[in-house]
N, C-alpha and C positions, 0 to 999 in steps of 0.2 A: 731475794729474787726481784722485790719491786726496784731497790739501787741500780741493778743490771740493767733492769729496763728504762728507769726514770734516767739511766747516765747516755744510754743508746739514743733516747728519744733526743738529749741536750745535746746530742752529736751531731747528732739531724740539722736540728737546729741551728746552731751554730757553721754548719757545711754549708745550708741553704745562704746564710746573713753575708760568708762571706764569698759565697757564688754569685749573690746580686750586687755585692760592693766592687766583684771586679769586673761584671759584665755591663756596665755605663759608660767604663774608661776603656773597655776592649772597644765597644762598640764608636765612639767618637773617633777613636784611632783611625776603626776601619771607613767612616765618613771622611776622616780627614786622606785619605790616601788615595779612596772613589775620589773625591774632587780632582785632587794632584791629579791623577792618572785621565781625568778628563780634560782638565785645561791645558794637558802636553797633548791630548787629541787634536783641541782645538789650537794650539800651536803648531804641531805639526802638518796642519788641513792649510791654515796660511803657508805656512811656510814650500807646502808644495805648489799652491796657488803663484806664490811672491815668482817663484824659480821657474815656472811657465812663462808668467809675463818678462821675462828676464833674459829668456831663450830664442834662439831661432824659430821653434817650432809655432806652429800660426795655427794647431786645434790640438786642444787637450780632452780626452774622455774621462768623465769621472764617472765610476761606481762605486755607489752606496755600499753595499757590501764590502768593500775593499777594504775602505776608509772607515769606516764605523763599526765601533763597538760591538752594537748589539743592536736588532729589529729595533728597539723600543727609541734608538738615537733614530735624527734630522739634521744637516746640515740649511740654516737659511744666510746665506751671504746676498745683502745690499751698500751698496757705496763701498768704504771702506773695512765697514764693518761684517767679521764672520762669527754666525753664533751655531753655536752644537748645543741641539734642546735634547733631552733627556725627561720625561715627566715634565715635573715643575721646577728640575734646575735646568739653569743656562750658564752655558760657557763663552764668553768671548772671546777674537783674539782679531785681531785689526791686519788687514791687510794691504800692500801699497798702490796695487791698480783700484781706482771706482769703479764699479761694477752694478750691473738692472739688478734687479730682486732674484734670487734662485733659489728652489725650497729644494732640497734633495734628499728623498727617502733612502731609504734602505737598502731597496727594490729596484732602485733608481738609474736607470743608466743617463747621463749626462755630456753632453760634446759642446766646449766651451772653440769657438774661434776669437782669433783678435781683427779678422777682417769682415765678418761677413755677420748676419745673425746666428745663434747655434744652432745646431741640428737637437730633437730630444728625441730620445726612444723611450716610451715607458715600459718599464718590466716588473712595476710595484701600481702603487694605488693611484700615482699622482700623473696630470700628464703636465709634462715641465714644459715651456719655451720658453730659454734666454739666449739674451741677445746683452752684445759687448758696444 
């Protein structure tokens, strides 16, 4: 009876050693795919950016909500540079017009013009004014 038990308990054991041997490499995986799947965020936030100034049209609205992830993301694009903060990561991704500093939450409604300064509405925490 003790082998029964002494063989069950070594099965345990053994279940445990290699549940923690593969949940390091799942977990990296899953870090490595969060980033990827961020940085096509912040690629594709340029890229709509790039395709505004590129167009006819003379004001573009941005909402947070649309474009973002999740509550816990921000959009801040100054100069050429656009970053998507998440916590304590950041994404970059470069954009072709220069552009004033604009923080954009979440919450955020945003009206970018190319002629005039922009209009901001807030509907989150922040109250935005940019100007092109």
């Amino acid at each position: 009876m003790i082998e029964f038990t002494l063989s069950r308990v070594m099965l345990i054991v053994c279940g445990v050693a290699i549940l923690a041997a593969i949940a390091v490499p799942i977990q990296s995986f899953y870090d490595v795919s969060y980033d990827s799947s961020m940085e096509d965020t912040a690629d594709h936030i340029s890229f709509i950016l790039d395709e505004f100034w590129a167009s006819n049209a003379d004001t573009m609205t941005i909402r947070g909500w649309e474009i973002l992830p999740s509550s816990d993301c921000s959009i801040e694009i100054e100069g050429h540079k656009l970053t998507v903060l998440l916590g304590d990561r950041t994404y970059h991704a470069m954009i072709a017009e220069n552009m004033d500093k604009i923080v954009i939450g979440y919450g955020d409604v945003v009206t970018i013009s190319k002629n005039e300064p922009s209009a901001a509405k807030n509907l989150g925490s922040n109250d935005i004014d940019a100007t092109v």
